[in-house]
C-alpha positions in Angstrom: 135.4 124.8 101.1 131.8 124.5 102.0 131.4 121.3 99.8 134.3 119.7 101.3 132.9 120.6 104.8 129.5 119.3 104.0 130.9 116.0 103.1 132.3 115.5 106.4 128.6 115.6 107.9 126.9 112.3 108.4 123.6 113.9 107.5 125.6 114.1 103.9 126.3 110.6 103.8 122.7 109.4 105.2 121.2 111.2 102.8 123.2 110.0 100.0 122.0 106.8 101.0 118.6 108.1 101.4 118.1 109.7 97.9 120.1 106.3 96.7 117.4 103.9 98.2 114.8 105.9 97.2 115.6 106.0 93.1 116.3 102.3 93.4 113.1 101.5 95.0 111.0 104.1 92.7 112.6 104.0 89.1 111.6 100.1 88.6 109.0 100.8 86.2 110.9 103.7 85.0 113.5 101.2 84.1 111.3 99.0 82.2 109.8 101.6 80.5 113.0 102.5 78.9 114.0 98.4 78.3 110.5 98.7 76.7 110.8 101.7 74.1 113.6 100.2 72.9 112.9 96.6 72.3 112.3 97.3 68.8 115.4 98.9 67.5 118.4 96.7 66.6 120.7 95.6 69.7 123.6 98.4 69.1 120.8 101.4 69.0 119.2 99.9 71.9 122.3 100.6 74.1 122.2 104.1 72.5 118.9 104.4 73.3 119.0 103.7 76.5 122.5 105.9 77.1 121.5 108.9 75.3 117.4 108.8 76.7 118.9 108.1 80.6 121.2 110.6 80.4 118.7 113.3 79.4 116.2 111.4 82.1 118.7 112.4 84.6 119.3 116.4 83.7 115.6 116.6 83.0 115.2 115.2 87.0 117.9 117.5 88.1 116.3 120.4 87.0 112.5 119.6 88.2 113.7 118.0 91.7 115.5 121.9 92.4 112.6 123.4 91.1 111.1 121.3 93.6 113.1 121.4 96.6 112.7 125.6 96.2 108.8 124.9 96.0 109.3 123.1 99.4 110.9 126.4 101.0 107.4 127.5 100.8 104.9 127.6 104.0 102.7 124.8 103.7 103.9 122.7 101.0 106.0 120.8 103.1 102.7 119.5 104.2 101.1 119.0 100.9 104.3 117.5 99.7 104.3 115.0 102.9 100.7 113.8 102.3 101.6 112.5 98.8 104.8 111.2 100.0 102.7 109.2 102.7 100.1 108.5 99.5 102.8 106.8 97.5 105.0 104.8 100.0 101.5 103.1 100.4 101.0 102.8 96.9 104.1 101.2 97.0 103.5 98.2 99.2 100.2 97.2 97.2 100.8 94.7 94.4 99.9 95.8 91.0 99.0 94.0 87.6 102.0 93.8 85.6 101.7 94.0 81.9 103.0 96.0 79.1 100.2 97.6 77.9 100.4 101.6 76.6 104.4 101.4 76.5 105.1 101.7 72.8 108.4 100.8 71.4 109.9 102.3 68.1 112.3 101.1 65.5 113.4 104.7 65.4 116.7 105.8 67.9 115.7 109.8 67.9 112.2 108.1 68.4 112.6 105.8 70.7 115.1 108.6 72.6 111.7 110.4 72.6 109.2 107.9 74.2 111.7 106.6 77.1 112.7 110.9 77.7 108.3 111.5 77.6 108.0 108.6 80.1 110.7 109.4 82.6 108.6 112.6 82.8 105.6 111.6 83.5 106.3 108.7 85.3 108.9 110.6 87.9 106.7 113.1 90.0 106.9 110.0 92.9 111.0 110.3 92.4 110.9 113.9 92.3 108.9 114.7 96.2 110.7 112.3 97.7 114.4 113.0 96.7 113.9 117.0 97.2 112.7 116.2 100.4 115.7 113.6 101.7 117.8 116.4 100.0 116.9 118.8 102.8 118.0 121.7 100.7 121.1 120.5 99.9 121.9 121.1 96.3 125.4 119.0 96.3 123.5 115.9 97.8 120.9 116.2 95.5 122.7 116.1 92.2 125.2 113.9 93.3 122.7 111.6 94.6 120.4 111.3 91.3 123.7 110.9 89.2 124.3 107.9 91.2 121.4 106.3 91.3 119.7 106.9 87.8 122.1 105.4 85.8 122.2 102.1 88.6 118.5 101.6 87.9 118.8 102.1 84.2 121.6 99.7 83.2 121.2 97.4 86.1 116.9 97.1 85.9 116.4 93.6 85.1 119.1 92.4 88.5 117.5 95.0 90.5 113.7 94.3 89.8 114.8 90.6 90.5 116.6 91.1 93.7 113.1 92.8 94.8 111.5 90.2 93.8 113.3 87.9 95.7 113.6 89.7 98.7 110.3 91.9 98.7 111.5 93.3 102.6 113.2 95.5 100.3 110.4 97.5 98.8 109.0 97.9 102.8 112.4 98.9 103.6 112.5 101.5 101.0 108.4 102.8 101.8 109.5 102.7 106.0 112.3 104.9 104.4 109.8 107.2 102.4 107.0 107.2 105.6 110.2 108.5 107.0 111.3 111.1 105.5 107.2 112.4 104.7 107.3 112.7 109.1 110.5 114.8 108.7 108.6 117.0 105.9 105.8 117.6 108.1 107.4 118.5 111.2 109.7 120.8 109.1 107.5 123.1 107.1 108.1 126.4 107.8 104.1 127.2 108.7 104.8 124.8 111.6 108.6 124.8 112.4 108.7 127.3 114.8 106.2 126.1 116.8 107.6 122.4 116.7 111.2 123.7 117.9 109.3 126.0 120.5 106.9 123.4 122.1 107.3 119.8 120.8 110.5 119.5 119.8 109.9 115.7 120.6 108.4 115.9 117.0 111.9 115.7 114.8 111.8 112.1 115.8 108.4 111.1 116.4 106.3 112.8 113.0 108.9 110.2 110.6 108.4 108.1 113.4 104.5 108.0 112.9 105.5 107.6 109.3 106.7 104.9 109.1 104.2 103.3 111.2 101.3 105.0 109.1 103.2 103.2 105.6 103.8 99.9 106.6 100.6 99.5 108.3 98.0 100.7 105.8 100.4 99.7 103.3 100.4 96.2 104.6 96.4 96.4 105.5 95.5 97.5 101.9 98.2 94.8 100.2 96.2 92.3 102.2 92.3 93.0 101.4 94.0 93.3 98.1 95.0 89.9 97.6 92.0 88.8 99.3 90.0 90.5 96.4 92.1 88.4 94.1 91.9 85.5 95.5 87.9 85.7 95.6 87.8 86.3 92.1 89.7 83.3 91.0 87.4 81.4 93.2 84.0 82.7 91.8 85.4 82.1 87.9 87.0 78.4 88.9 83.1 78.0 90.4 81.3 79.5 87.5 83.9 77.4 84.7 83.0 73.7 86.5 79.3 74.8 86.3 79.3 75.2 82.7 78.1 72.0 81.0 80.5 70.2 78.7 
């Protein structure tokens, strides 16, 4: 009965979409990673690969994002947990250098199961913060949500990390989203909830808010002197290759 009330709630049903938007926008490289392990076994064990090493990505997810969203219960990690939210929504909107290096592949399915389960882990602490936090506690929305959305980034990667690259306002939508939801951490942890509800109550919509703001405009700052760093590094090795005598 309580399930069937809570999916009556809109907070359900925005959070969905929340957790949804989030795993898209954060398992790309997780994605890869798994096309990569596999890209040495022979086509039919690469569709087992991927099946049986995303399906144990997802329980192995489950399990650390409600470990997670209990650690958030705790005084003051809300905080924590909003300052590395903030720290990769950033991260986010800065280009990086693709490349394939350190992802190993293996002509070996138990093997290759291995490598893309090892790099789920370690790649998904990013994941993990942000969908126990746009969980809010909720353990129906949180597993319904990852089992959702894993498998849609796994087995539709290579559309996805195209549509992103053709329309890159959706990796700002999805760090606005994640600035977002770190504001809503922050003005929620219980060191500081009582006192938000009791004097500044103003703050449930302006800390995600200020978020979002915060993201998009370092992000955006940082993306820029980036490329700008680029761009003068082409320039000094075009210079130094036409001063080299032939």
């Amino acid at each position: 009965m309580e399930f069937l009330n809570e999916l009556q709630t809109a907070a359900f049903w925005v959070g969905l979409w929340q957790i949804i938007l989030i795993n898209i926008v954060l398992s790309g490289d997780n994605a890869v990673v798994i096309a990569l392990a596999a890209r040495s076994l022979p086509r039919r064990q690469q569709t087992q690969a991927v099946f049986w090493g995303a399906g144990a990505a997802v329980v192995l997810r489950i399990v650390l994002t409600i470990v997670a969203v209990e650690l958030l219960k705790w005084p003051w990690l809300k905080l924590i947990g909003a300052a590395l939210l903030l720290g990769i929504a950033v991260k986010l909107l800065i280009p990086e250098g693709g490349g394939d290096d350190g992802i190993e592949s293996s002509d070996n399915l138990w093997a290759a199961i291995k490598i893309i389960l090892i790099a789920d882990l370690v790649m998904s602490l990013d994941n993990v913060i942000a969908v126990a936090a746009a969980s809010r506690g909720s353990l129906t929305l949180l597993i319904l949500g990852l089992a959702i959305s894993i498998p849609l980034v796994v087995f539709g990667a290579t559309m996805l990390m195209k549509l992103m690259e053709r329309w890159p306002i959706i990796i700002t939508i999805g760090a606005a989203l994640l600035g977002w939801v770190a504001g809503e951490m922050a003005a929620t942890d219980p060191a500081v909830k009582g006192w938000v509800e009791a004097n500044a109550a103003y703050l449930d919509w302006v800390a995600p808010a200020v978020g979002v703001v915060v993201v998009v405009v370092v992000g955006k700052w940082l993306a820029a002197r980036a490329e700008a760093g680029r761009r003068e590094t082409v320039d000094l090795g075009e210079a130094s290759e036409t001063k080299v005598p032939h």
